[in-house]
C-alpha positions, 0 to 999 in steps of 0.5 A: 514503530507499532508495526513491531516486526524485522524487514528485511531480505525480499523487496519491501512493499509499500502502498500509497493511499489517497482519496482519489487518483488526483491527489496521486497525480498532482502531489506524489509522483515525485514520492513514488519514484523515490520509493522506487529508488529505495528498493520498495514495490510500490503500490497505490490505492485510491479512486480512479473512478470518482472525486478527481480534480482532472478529467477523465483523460489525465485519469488513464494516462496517470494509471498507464504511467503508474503501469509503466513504472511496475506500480500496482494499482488498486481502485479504492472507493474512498469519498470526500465528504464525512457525509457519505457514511456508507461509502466511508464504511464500504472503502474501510472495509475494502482498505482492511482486505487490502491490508490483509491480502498484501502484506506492506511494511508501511502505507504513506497515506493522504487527505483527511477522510482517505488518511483517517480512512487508511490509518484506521484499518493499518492500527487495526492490521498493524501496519505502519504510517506515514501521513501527509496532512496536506492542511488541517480541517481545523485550523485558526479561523475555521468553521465551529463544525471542521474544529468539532468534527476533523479535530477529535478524529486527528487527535485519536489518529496521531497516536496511531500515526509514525509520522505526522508529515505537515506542509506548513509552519503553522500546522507543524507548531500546533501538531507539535503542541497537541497531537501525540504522533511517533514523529512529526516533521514539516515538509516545504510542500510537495516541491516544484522544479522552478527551472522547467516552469521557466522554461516552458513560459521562456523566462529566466530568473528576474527577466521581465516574464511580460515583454518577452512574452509579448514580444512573441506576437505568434503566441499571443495571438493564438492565445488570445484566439483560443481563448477569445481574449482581445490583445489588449486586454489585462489577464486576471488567471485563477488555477484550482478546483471549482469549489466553495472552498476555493472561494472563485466567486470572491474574485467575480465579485471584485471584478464586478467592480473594475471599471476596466472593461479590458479586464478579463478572468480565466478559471482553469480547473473543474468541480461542481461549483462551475454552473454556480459561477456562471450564474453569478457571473451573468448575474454581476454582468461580467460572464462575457469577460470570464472563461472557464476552460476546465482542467488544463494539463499544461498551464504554461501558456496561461501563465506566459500571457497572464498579468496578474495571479489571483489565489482567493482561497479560502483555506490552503495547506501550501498551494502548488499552484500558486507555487508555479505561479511564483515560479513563472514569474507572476505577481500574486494577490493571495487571500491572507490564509494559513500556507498562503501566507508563507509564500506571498507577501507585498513585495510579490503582490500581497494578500487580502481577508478571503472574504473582503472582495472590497479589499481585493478589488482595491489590491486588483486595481492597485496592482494592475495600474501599475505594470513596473510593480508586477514586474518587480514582484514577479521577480520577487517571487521567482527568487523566493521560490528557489526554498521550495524546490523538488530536490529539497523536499526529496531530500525530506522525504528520505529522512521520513521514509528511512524512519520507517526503514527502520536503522537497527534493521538496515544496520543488522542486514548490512552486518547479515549481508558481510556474513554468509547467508546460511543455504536453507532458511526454515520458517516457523509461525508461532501463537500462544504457545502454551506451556512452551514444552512443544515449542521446545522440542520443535525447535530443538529438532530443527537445532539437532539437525545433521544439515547445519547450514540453516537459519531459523526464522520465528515469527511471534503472531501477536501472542498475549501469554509468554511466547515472547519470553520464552523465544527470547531464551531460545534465540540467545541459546543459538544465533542462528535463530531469528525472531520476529514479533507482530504487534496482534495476530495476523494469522499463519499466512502473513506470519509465513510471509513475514518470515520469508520476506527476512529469509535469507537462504536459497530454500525455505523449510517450512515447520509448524511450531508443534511439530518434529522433524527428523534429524535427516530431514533438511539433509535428504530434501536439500540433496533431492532438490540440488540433483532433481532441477525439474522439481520447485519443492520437495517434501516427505512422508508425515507420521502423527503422534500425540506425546512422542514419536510412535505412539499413534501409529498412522501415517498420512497418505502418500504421493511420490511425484503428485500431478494436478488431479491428486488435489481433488480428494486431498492435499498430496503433500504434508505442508510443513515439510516441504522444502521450497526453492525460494524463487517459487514462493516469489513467484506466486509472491507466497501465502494469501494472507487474506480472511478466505485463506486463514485455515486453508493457506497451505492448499492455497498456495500448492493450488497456485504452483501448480496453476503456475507450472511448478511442481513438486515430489515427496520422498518416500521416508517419513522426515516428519513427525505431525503432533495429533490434535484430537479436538481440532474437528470440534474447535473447527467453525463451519465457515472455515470450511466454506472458505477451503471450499471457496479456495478449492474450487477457485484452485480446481477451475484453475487446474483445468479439474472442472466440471467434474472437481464440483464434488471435491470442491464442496467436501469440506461442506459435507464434511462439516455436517458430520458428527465429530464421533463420525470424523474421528472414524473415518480419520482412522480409516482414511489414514490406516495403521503405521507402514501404509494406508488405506490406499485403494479406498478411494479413487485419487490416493496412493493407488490409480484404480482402473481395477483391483491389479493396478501398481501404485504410484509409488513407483513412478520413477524422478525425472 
């Protein structure tokens, strides 16, 4: 796996990728009710909005399925054509944001610029893989051009890909020969269910699918009205995208060249090549024996009164639709291409050069004079196609996610689970930890505490020097310390997350890697919150130090019970001391992972409690000890502070704290103008001498001024 990280505890996420919400519809649903089925929070990306081989209408009903299912879904600007550069760079970059605001175990992606789109921004996020090849660009016989311009990008991307999934033999025996994915397994398609397709065009296997289907003369004559076909008349029926690429105008040409006058052709589906096979069938003479309905939703009864199947494409990974056509009970006529040629042969109709309309017209002609032999083929091809059920393909599908499920960590959460889960599970994010001196003492702290039912979780962010190493030493001193590893730096927020997802406990302490915690610390806050039901969190008094504890002096400013408008000046709580109830981070589904929150996460996600009705309080003794940074304000750059005041502003409108928290909202600007000799002043001054602060200094600190006699805060009483 390149995602190098421990998955388990919360629900796993997983997101479905494609270029458009067709490819979702039509192939994956089946993949997304067994990710469900598995335990996973499902979320799909794609383009709702443009490219779709169905119309607008199948569109809506797809996302209020998906709705209806507790899917999440997330409009993707993702092209289809390699042409359209901006658009590429635009659904890249909205794929990455994607990736940094939700933090996936893995993504399953589809079609070649959606998948190679997707699994650029996952190598680069450092999200794991599934990818669907749903037929090679390149292929034996393709165009110089597909060969020079999908090849190199497949070959490059394989390496970044865990499972290279292919839907034929022919491109799993080449992707086995030169391309270098984790895994690579064939699937028999996306599956089809054989008994429904026979039902809704009331056959059985190896009945005779045309006299039943006549001898109900209610139905054909509706059909033959609605599609103003006379009774007689032979049904050529072509199921697909109207494109170059399904190669439609070869079958126009073939019947051009039938003297029956009795033999008509239904193209049902949509796509930009419609006004240039009308045009064509005018020209040939025959547009009064060609209809084209556009996307049908429910082909049944086309393939109930169809005589013949025509597939003249001319490239294929394997074809669903010529699939149910098997199924129903249709002899077929295929062009002699990659996929195609594993589900058709003579005895189910036979194939032909896609681009030999003289051989199709010969192979139309052959079959259609010839009614028992339809028959024969299509019972042929109802038994064949029993290879290719949904429940066989499933069955695939759940070997290749559980590579991705990871069996060491499903065996080391089924060992977790027969123990018993510790009360309190402390996160810690880690990032090149230097001489690792700090890091030792942080966790020693957390290892001496007098609470003992806890368990440890620290997440390695994709640290270059020996932070690995060192933690390695550390988590084989105690086994109540877990580790987790990122295979590149995703910054504090996603680390946190990580941590929560593997947590355990019923409350998560949170614990900068630098820091102290006093040995009452995890004791005091467990105690508060088993007594105190109507608090969500709990944290404490904070006191700086630079080497050892006391040797700073100031303390940082102090709320007991913080309301809404404490935010405005500044967080009322020391962050990394805060003890969390773990369904109140679920709740607001934890940190903001995303670029906006990379230094301000922790204001981020109080905001958010708050905004969600959760409150918290802080004891009024110091559990915790801060490791003072005196070159942070110099390491600091200015767009982090327009992010914070972003994230301030977005948390105060929230709040109900504007209009007038416009001012607060822009401090970390006006800050950020300052001279650092002048912070440093003002820092002293803000946090004042150990034992108190400079309370009253400013409006919305430890002290409520309406005038110089007001009592603190301090002294409001818990619930």
């Amino acid at each position: 796996m390149r995602n190098k990280e421990t998955v388990c505890g919360q629900q796993p996420a997983v997101l479905m990728a494609a270029s458009v919400a067709s490819m979702i519809g039509q192939f994956n649903m089946q993949n997304i009710c067994l990710l469900l089925d598995l335990g996973y929070e499902v979320h799909v990306a794609c383009n709702f909005q443009k490219g779709n081989t169905c119309d607008a209408r199948a569109v809506r009903a797809l996302r209020t399925r998906l709705r209806q299912m507790h899917v999440r879904c997330h409009q993707w600007d993702c092209p289809r054509s390699l042409s359209a550069v901006a658009d590429c760079a635009k659904a890249y970059r909205q794929m990455e944001r994607l990736l940094e605001r939700v933090s996936f175990d893995w993504i399953h992606c589809h079609s070649p610029i959606g998948g190679a789109l997707a699994r650029a921004a996952a190598h680069r996020m450092g999200v794991g893989v599934v990818y669907t090849a749903h037929g090679f660009h390149f292929y034996k016989g393709a165009p110089f051009w597909n060969w020079l311009a999908y090849y190199p990008v497949e070959k490059l991307l394989a390496r970044w890909t865990d499972v290279l999934v292919t839907v034929n033999r022919e491109d799993e025996r080449f992707a086995r020969r030169h391309l270098r994915a984790g895994h690579i397994r064939r699937i028999p398609g996306v599956g089809i269910a054989p008994d429904r397709i026979r039902k809704q065009v009331q056959t059985a296997p190896g009945a005779c699918w045309m006299h039943r289907a006549r001898e109900s003369s209610s139905r054909r004559d509706a059909f033959c009205r609605k599609y103003r076909i006379p009774d007689k008349a032979k049904v050529l029926l072509s199921v697909g995208e109207l494109s170059r690429r399904k190669n439609h105008q070869a079958v126009l040409k073939a019947l051009a060249g039938l003297t029956q006058e009795d033999v008509y052709y239904i193209i049902c589906g949509q796509g930009v090549m419609e006004q240039a096979l009308w045009k064509q069938a005018r020209k040939l003479g025959i547009a009064h024996r060609v209809r084209m309905p556009g996307y049908v939703e429910d082909v049944a009864d086309l393939y109930e009164q169809a005589d013949l199947f025509v597939f003249p494409s001319l490239q294929e990974g394997l074809p669903v639709a010529l699939m149910e056509a098997m199924a129903a009970g249709l002899a077929c006529v295929a062009s002699d291409i990659r996929g195609n040629r594993e589900l058709i042969d003579d005895r189910g109709g036979g194939l032909v050069p896609p681009k030999s309309p003289g051989q199709l017209l010969e192979k139309l002609r052959e079959i259609l004079a010839d009614p028992e032999r339809r028959e024969l083929c299509g019972s042929y091809n109802q038994r064949k196609i029993e290879a290719y059920r949904f429940e066989k393909v499933q069955r695939r599908m759940r070997c290749i996610y559980g590579i991705m499920a990871k069996p060491k960590a499903q065996a080391r959460l089924l060992h977790h689970e027969k123990e018993k889960c510790p009360e309190v599970s402390v996160i810690m994010a880690v990032f090149h930890a230097g001489d690792g001196q700090a890091l030792r003492q942080a966790v020693a702290s957390i290892c001496g505490q007098s609470y003992t039912d806890w368990e440890l979780l620290i997440c390695d962010d994709g640290s270059k020097d020996q932070t690995w190493e060192m933690l390695a030493k550390l988590a084989a001193a105690d086994p109540r310390i877990r580790l987790i590893r990122l295979r590149r730096n995703r910054k504090a927020g996603f680390a946190r997350n990580r941590c929560i997802r593997a947590a355990r406990g019923r409350y998560v302490a949170v614990m900068d890697a630098d820091d102290l915690s006093a040995k009452e610390r995890l004791a005091r806050q467990v105690s508060f919150l088993e007594t105190h039901a109507a608090f969500d969190f709990v944290g404490s008094r904070g006191e700086f130090f630079v080497s050892r504890i006391g040797d700073d002096g100031e303390q940082y400013p102090y709320w007991k019970s913080p309301e809404a408008e404490d935010f405005l000046f500044s967080l009322p709580y020391v962050h990394a001391s805060i003890l969390f109830r773990r369904e109140a981070l679920e709740r607001v589904r934890g940190y903001d992972s995303g670029r906006l929150a990379v230094r301000a996460e922790d204001y981020d996600l109080l905001l958010r409690m708050y905004a969600a009705g959760l409150r918290g309080a802080n004891l009024d003794e110091v559990l915790y000890y801060i490791r003072r940074d005196r070159e942070q304000y110099r390491r600091r750059k200015y767009r982090y502070r327009f992010h914070e005041a972003l994230i301030k502003y977005r948390g105060f409108c929230r709040l109900g704290l504007m209009p007038e928290g416009i001012l607060y909202a822009a401090k970390p600007l006006l800050v950020g103008l300052l001279p650092v000799s002048v912070l440093k002043r003002l820092q002293r001054y803000y946090y004042g001498a150990k034992g108190g602060c400079s309370y009253g200094k400013h409006r919305h600190c430890h002290f409520k001024l309406s005038g110089m006699g007001t009592k603190p805060s301090v002294h409001r009483k818990y619930p």
